[in-house]
N, CA, C and O atoms as a Maestro MAE file, in Angstrom:
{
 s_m_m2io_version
 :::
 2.0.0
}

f_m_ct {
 s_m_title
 :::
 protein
 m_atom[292] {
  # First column is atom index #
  i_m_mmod_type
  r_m_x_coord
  r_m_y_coord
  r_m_z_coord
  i_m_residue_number
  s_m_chain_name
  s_m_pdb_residue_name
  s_m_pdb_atom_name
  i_m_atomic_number
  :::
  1 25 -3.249 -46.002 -31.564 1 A "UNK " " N  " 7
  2 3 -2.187 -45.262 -32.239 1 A "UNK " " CA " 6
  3 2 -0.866 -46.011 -32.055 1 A "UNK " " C  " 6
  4 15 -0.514 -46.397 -30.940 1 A "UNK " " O  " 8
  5 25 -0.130 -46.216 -33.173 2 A "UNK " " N  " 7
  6 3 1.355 -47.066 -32.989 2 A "UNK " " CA " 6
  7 2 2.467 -45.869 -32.567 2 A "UNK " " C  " 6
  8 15 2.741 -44.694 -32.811 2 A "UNK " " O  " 8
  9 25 2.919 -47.052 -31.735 3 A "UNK " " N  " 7
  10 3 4.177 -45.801 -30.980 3 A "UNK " " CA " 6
  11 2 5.132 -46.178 -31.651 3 A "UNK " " C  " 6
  12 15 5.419 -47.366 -31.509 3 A "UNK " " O  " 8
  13 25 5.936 -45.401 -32.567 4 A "UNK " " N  " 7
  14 3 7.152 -45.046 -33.035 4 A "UNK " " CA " 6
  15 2 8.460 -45.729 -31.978 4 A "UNK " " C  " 6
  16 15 9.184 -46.654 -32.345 4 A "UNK " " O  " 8
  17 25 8.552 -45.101 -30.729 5 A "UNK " " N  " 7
  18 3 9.949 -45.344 -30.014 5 A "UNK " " CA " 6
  19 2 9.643 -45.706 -28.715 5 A "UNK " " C  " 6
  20 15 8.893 -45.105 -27.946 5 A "UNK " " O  " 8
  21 25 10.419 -46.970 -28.466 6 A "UNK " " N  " 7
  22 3 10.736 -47.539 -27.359 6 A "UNK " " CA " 6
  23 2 12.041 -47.149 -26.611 6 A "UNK " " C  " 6
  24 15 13.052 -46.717 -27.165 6 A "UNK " " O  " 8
  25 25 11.864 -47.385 -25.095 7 A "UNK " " N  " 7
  26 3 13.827 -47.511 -24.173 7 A "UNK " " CA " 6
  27 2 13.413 -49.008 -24.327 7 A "UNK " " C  " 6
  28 15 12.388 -49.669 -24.162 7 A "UNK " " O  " 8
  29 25 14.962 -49.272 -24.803 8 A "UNK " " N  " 7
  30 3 15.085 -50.502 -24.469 8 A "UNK " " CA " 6
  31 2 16.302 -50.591 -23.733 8 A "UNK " " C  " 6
  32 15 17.217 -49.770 -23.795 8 A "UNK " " O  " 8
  33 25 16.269 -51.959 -22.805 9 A "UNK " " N  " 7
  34 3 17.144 -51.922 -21.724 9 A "UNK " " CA " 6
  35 2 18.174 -52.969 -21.447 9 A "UNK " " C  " 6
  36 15 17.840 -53.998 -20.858 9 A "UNK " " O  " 8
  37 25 19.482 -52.760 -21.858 10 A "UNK " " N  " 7
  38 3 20.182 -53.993 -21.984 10 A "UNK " " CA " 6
  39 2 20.212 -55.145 -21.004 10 A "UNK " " C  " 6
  40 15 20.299 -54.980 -19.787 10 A "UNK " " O  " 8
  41 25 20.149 -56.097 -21.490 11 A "UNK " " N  " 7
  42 3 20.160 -57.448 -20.103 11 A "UNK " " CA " 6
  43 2 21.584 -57.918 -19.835 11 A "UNK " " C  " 6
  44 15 21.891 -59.030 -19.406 11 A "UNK " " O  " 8
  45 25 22.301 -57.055 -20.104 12 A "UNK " " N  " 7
  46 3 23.755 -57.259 -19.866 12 A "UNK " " CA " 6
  47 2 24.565 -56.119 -18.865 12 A "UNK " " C  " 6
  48 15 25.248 -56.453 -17.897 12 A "UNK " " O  " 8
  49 25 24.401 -55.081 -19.190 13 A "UNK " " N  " 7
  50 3 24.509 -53.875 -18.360 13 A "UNK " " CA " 6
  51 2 23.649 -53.044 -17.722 13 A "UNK " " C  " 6
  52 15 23.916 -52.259 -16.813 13 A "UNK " " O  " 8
  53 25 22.512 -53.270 -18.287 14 A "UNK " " N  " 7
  54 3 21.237 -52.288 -17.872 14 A "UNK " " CA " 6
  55 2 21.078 -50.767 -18.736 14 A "UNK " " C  " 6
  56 15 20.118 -49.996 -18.725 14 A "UNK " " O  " 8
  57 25 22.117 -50.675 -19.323 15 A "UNK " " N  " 7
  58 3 22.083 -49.482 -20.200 15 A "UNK " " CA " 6
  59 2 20.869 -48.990 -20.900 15 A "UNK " " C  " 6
  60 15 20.282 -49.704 -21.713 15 A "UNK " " O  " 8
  61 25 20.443 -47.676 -20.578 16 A "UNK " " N  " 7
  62 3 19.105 -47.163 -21.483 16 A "UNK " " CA " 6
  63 2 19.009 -46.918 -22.067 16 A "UNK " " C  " 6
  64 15 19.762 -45.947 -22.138 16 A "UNK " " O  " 8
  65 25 18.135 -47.083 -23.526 17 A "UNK " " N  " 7
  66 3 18.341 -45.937 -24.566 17 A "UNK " " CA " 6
  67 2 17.113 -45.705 -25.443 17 A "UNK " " C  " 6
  68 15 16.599 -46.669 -26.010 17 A "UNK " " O  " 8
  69 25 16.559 -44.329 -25.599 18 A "UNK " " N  " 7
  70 3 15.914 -44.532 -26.247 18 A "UNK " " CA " 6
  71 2 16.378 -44.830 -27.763 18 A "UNK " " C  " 6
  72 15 17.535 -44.830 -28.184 18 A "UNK " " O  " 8
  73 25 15.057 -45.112 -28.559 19 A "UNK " " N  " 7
  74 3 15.242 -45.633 -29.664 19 A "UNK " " CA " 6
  75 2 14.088 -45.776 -30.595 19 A "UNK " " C  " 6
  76 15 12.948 -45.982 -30.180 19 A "UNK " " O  " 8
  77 25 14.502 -45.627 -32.320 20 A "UNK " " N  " 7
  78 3 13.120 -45.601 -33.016 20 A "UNK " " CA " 6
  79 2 12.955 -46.812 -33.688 20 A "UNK " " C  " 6
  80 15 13.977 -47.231 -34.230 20 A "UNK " " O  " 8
  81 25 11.828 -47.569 -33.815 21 A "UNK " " N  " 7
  82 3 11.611 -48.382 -33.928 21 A "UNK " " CA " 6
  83 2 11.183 -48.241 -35.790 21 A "UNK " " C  " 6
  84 15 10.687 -47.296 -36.404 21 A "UNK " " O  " 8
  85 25 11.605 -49.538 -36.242 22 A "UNK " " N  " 7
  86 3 11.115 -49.324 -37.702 22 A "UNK " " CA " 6
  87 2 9.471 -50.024 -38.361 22 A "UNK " " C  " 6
  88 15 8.935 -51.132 -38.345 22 A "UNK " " O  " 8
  89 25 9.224 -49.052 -38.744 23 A "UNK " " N  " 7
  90 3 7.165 -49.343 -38.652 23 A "UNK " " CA " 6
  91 2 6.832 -50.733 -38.998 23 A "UNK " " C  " 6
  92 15 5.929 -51.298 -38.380 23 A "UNK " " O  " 8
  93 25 7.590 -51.436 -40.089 24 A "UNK " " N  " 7
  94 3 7.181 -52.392 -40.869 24 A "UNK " " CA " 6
  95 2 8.291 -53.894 -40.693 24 A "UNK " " C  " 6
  96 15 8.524 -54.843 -41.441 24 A "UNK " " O  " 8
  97 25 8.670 -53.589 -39.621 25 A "UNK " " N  " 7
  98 3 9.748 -54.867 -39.416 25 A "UNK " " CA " 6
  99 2 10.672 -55.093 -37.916 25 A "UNK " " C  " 6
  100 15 11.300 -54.426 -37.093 25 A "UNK " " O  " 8
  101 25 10.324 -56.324 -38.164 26 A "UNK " " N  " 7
  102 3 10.912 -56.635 -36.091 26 A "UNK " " CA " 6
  103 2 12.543 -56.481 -36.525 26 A "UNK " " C  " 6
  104 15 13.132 -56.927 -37.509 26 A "UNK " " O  " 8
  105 25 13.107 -55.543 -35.216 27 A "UNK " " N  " 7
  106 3 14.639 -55.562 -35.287 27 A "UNK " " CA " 6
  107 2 14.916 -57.080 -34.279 27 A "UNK " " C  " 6
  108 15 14.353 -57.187 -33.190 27 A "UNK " " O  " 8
  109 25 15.828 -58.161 -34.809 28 A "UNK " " N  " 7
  110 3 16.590 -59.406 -34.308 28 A "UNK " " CA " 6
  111 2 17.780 -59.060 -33.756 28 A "UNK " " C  " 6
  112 15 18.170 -60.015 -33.085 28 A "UNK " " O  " 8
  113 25 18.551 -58.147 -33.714 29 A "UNK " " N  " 7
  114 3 19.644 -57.643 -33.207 29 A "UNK " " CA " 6
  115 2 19.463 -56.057 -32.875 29 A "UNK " " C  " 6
  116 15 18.752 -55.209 -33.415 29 A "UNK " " O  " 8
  117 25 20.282 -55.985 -31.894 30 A "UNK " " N  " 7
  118 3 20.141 -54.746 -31.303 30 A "UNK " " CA " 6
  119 2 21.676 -54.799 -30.760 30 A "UNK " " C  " 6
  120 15 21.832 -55.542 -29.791 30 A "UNK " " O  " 8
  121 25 22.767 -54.158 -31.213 31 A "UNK " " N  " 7
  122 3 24.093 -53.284 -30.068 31 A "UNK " " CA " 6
  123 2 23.467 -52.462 -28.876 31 A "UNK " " C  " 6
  124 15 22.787 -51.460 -29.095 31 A "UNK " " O  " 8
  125 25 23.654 -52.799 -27.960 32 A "UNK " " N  " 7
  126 3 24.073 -51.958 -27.091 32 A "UNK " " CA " 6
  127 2 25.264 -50.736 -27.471 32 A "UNK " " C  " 6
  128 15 26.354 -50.829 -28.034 32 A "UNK " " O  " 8
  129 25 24.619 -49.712 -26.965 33 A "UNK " " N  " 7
  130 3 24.940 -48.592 -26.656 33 A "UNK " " CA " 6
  131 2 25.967 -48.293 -25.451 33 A "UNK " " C  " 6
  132 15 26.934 -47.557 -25.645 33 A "UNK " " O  " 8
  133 25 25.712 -48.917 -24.145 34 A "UNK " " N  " 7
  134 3 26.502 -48.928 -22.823 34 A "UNK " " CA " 6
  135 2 27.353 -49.534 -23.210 34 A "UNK " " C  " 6
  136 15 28.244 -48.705 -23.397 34 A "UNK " " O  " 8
  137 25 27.871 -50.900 -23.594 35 A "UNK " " N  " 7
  138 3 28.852 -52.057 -23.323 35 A "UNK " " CA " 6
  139 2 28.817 -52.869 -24.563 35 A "UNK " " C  " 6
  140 15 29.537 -53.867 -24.559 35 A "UNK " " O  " 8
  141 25 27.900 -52.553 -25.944 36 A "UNK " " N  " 7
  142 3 28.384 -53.134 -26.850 36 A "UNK " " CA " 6
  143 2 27.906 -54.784 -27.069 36 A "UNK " " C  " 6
  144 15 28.094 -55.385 -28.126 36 A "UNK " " O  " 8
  145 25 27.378 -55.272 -26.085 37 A "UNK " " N  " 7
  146 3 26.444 -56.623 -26.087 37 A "UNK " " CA " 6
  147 2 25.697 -56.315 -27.356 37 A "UNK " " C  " 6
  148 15 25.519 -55.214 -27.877 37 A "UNK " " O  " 8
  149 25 25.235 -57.683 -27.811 38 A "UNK " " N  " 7
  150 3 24.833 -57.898 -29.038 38 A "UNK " " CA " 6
  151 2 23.244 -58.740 -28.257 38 A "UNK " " C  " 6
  152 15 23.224 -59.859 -27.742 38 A "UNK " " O  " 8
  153 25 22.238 -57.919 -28.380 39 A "UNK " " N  " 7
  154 3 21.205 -58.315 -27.508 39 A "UNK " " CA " 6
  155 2 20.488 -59.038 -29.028 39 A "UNK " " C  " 6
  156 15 20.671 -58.750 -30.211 39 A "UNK " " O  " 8
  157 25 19.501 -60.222 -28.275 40 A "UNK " " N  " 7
  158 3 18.813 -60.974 -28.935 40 A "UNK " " CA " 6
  159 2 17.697 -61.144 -28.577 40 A "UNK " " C  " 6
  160 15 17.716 -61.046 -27.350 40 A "UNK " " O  " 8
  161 25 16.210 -61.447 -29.090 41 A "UNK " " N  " 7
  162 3 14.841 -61.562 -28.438 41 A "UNK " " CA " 6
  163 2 14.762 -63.040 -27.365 41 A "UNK " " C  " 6
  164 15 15.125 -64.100 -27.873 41 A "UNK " " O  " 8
  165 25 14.447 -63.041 -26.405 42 A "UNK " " N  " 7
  166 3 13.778 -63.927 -25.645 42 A "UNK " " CA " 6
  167 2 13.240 -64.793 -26.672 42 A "UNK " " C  " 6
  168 15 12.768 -64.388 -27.734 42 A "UNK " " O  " 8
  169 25 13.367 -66.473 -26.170 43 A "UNK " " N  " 7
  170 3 12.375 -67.412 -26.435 43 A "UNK " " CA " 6
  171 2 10.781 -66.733 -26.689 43 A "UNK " " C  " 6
  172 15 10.186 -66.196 -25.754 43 A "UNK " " O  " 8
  173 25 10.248 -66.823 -27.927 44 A "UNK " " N  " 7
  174 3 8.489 -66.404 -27.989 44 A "UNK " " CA " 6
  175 2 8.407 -64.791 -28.701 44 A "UNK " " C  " 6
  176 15 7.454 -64.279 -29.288 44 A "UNK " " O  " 8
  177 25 9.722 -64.240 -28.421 45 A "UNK " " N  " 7
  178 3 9.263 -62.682 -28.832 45 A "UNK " " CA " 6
  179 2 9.871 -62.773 -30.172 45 A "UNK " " C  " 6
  180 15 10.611 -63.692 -30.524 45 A "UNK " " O  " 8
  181 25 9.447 -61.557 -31.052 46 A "UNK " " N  " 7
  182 3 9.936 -61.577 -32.237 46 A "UNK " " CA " 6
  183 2 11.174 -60.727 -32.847 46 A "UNK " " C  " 6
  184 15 11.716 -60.865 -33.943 46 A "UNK " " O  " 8
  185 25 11.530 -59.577 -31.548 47 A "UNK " " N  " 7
  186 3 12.527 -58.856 -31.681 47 A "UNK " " CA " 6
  187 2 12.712 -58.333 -30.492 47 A "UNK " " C  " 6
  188 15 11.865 -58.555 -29.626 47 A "UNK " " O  " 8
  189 25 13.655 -57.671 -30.250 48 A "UNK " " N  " 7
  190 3 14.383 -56.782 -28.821 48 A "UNK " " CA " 6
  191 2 13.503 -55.978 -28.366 48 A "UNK " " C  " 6
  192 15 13.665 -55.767 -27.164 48 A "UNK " " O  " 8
  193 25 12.171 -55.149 -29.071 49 A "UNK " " N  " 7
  194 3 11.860 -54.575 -28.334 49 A "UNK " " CA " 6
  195 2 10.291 -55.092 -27.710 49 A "UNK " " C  " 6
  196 15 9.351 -54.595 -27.090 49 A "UNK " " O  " 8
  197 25 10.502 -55.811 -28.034 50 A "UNK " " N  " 7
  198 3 8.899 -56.413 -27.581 50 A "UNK " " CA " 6
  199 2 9.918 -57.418 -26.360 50 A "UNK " " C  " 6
  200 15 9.264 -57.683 -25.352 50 A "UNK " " O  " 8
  201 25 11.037 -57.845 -26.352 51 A "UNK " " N  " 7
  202 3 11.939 -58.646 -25.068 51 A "UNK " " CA " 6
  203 2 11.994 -57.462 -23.946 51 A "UNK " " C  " 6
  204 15 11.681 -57.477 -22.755 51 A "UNK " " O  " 8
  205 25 12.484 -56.484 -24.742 52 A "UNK " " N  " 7
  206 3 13.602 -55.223 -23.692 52 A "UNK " " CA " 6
  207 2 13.018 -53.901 -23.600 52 A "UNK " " C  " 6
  208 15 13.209 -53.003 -22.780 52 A "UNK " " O  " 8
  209 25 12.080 -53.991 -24.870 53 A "UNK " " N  " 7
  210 3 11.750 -52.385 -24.563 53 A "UNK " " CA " 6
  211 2 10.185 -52.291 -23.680 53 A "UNK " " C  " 6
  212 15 9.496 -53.235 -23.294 53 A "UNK " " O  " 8
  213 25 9.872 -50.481 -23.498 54 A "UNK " " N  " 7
  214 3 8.564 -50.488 -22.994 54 A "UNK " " CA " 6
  215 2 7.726 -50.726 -23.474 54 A "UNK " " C  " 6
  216 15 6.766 -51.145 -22.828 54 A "UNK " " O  " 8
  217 25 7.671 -50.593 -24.726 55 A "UNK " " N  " 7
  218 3 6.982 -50.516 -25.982 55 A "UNK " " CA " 6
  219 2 7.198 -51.462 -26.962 55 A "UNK " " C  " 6
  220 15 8.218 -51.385 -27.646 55 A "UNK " " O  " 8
  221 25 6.158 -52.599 -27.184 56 A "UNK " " N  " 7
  222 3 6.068 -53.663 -28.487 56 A "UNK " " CA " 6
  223 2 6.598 -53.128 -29.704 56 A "UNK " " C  " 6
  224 15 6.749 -51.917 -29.542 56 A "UNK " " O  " 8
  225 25 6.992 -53.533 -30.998 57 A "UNK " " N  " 7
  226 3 7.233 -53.324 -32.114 57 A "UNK " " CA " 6
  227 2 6.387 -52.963 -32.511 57 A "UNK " " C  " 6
  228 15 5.353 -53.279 -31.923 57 A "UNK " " O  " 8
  229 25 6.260 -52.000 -33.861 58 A "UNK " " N  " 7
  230 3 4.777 -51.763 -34.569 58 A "UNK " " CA " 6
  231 2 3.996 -52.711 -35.061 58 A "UNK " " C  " 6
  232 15 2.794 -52.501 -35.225 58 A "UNK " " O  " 8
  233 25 4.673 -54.093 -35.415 59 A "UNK " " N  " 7
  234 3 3.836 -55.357 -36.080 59 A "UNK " " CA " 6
  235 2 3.320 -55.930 -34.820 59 A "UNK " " C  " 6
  236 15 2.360 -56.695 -34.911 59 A "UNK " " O  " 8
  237 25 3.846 -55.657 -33.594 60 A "UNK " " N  " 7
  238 3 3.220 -56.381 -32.575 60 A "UNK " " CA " 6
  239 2 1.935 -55.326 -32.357 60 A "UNK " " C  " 6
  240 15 0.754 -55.672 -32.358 60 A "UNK " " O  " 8
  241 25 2.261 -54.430 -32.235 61 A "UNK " " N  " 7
  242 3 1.147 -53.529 -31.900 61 A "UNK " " CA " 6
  243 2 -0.376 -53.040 -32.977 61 A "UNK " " C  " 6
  244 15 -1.484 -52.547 -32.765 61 A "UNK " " O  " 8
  245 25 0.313 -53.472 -34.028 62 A "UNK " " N  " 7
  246 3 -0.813 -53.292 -35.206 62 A "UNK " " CA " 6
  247 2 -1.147 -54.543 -34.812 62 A "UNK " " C  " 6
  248 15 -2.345 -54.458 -34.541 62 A "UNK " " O  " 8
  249 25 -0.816 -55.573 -34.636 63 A "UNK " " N  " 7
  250 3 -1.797 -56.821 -34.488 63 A "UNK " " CA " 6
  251 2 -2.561 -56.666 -32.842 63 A "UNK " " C  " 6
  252 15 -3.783 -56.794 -32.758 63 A "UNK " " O  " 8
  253 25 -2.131 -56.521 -32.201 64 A "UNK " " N  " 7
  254 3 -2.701 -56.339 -30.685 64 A "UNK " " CA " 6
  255 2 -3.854 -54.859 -31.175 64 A "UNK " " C  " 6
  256 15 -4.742 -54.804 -30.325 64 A "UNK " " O  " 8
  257 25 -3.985 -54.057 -31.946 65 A "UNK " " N  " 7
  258 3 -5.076 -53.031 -32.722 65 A "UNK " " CA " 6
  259 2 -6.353 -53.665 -33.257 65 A "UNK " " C  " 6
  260 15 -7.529 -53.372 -33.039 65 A "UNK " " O  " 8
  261 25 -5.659 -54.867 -34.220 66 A "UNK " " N  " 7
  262 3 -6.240 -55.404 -35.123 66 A "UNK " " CA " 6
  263 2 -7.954 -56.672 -34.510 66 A "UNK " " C  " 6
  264 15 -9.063 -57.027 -34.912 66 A "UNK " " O  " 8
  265 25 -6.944 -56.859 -33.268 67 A "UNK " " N  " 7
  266 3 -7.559 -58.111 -32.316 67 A "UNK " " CA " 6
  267 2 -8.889 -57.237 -31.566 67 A "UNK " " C  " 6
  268 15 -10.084 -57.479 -31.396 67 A "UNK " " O  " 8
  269 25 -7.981 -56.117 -31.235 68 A "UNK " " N  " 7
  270 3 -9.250 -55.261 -30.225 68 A "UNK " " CA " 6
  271 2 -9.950 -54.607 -31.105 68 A "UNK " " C  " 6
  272 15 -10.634 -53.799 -30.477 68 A "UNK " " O  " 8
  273 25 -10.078 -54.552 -31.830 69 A "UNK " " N  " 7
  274 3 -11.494 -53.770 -32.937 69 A "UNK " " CA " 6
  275 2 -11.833 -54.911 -33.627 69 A "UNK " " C  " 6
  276 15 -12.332 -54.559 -34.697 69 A "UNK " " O  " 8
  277 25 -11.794 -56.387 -33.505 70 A "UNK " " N  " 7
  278 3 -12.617 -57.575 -33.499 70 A "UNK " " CA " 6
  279 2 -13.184 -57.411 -32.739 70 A "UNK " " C  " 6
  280 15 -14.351 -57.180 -33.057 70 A "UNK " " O  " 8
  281 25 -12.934 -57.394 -31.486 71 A "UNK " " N  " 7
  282 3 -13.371 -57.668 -30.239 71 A "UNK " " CA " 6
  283 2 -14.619 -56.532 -29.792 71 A "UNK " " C  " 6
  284 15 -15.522 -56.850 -29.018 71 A "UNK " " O  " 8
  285 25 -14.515 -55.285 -30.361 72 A "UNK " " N  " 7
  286 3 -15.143 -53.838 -30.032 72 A "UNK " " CA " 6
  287 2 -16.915 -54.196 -31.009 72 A "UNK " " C  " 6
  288 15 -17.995 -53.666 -30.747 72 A "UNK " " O  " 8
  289 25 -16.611 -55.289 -32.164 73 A "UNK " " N  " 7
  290 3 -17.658 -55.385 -33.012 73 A "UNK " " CA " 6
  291 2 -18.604 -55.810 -32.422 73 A "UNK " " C  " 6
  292 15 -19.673 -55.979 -33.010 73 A "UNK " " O  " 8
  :::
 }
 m_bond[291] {
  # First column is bond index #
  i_m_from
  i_m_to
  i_m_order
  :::
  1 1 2 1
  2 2 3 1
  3 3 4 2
  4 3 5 1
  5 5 6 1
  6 6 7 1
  7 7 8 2
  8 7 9 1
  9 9 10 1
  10 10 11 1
  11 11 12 2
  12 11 13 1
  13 13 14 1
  14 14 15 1
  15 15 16 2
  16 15 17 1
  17 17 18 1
  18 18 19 1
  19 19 20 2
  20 19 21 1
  21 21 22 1
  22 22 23 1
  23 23 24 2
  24 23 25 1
  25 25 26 1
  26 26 27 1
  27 27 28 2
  28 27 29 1
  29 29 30 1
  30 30 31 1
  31 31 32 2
  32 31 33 1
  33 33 34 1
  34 34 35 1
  35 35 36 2
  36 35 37 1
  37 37 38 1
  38 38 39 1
  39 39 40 2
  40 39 41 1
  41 41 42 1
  42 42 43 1
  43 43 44 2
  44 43 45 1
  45 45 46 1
  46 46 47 1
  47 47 48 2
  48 47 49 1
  49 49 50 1
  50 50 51 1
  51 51 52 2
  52 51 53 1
  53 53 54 1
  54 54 55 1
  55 55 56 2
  56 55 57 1
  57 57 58 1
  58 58 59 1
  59 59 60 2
  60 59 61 1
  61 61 62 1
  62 62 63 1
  63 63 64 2
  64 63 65 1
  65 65 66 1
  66 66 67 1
  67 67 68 2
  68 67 69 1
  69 69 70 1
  70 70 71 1
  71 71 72 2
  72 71 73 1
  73 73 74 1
  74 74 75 1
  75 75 76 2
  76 75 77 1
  77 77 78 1
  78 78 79 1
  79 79 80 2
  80 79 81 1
  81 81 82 1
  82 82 83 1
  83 83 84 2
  84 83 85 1
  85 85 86 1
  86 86 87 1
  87 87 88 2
  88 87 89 1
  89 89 90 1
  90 90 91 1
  91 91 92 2
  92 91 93 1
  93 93 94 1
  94 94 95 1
  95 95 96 2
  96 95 97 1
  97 97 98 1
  98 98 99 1
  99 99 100 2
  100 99 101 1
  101 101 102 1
  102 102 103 1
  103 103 104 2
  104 103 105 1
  105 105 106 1
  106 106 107 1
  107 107 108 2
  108 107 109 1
  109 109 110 1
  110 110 111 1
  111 111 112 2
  112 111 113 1
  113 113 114 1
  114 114 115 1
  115 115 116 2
  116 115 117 1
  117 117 118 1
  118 118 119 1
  119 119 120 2
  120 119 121 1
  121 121 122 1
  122 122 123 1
  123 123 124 2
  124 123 125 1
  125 125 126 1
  126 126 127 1
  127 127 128 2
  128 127 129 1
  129 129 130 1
  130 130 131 1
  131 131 132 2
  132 131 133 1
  133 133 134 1
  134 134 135 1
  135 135 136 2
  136 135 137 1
  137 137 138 1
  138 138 139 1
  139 139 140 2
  140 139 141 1
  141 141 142 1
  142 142 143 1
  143 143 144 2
  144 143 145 1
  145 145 146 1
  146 146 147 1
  147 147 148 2
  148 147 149 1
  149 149 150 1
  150 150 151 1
  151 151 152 2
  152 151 153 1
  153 153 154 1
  154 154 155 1
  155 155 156 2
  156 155 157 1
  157 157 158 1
  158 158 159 1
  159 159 160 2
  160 159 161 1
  161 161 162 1
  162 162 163 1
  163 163 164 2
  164 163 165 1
  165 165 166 1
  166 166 167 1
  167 167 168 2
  168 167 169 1
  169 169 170 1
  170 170 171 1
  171 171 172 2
  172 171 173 1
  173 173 174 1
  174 174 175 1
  175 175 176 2
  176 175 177 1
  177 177 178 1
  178 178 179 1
  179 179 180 2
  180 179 181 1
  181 181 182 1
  182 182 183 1
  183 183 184 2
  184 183 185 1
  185 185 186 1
  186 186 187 1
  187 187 188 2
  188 187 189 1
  189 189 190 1
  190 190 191 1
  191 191 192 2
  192 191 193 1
  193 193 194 1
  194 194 195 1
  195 195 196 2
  196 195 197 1
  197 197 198 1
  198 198 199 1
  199 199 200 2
  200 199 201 1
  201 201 202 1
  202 202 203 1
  203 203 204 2
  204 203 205 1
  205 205 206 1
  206 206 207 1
  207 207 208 2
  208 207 209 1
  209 209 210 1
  210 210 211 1
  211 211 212 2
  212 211 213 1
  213 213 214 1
  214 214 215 1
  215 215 216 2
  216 215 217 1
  217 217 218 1
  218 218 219 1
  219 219 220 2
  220 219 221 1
  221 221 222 1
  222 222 223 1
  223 223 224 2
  224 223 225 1
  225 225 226 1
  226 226 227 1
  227 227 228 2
  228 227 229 1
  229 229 230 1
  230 230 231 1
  231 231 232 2
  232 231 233 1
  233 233 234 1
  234 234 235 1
  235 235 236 2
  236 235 237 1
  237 237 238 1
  238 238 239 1
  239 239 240 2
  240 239 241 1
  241 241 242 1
  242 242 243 1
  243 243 244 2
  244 243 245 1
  245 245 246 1
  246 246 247 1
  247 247 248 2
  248 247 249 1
  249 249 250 1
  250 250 251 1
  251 251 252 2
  252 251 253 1
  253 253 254 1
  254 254 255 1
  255 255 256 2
  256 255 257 1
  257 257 258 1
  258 258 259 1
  259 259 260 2
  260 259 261 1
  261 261 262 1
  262 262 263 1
  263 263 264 2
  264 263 265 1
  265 265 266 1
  266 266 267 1
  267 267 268 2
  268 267 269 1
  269 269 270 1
  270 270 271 1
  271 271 272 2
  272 271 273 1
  273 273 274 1
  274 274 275 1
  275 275 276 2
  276 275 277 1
  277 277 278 1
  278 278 279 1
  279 279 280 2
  280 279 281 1
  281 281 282 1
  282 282 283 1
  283 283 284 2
  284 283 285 1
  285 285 286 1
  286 286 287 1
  287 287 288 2
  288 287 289 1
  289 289 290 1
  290 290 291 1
  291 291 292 2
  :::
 }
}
């Protein structure tokens, strides 16, 4: 099942927040909420919340779905 919303956690202040993630597309920018930093993905990731949050993006997670019901065959 794809999870809708991640906390993601600023690497500048630590500020929490939850947040909804959009089904069909990696967010590249993210404001902070605490302090206004302009957060960006890590080297390798494709957006902030697959860097910062608990929870992968939905394209990360439909593909990490997609792999394990190969794998289940």
């Amino acid at each position: 099942m794809i999870k809708l919303e991640s906390t993601i956690t600023c690497p500048n202040c630590t500020y929490v927040s939850k947040e909804k993630m959009p089904v069909d597309a990696c967010v590249r920018f993210y404001k902070c909420r605490g302090c206004g930093y302009i957060v960006i993905p890590t080297k390798g990731d494709c957006c902030v919340f697959c860097s910062y949050g608990d929870v992968k993006c939905p394209p990360v997670q439909k593909k990490s779905e997609s792999l394990i019901g190969t794998r289940e065959q």
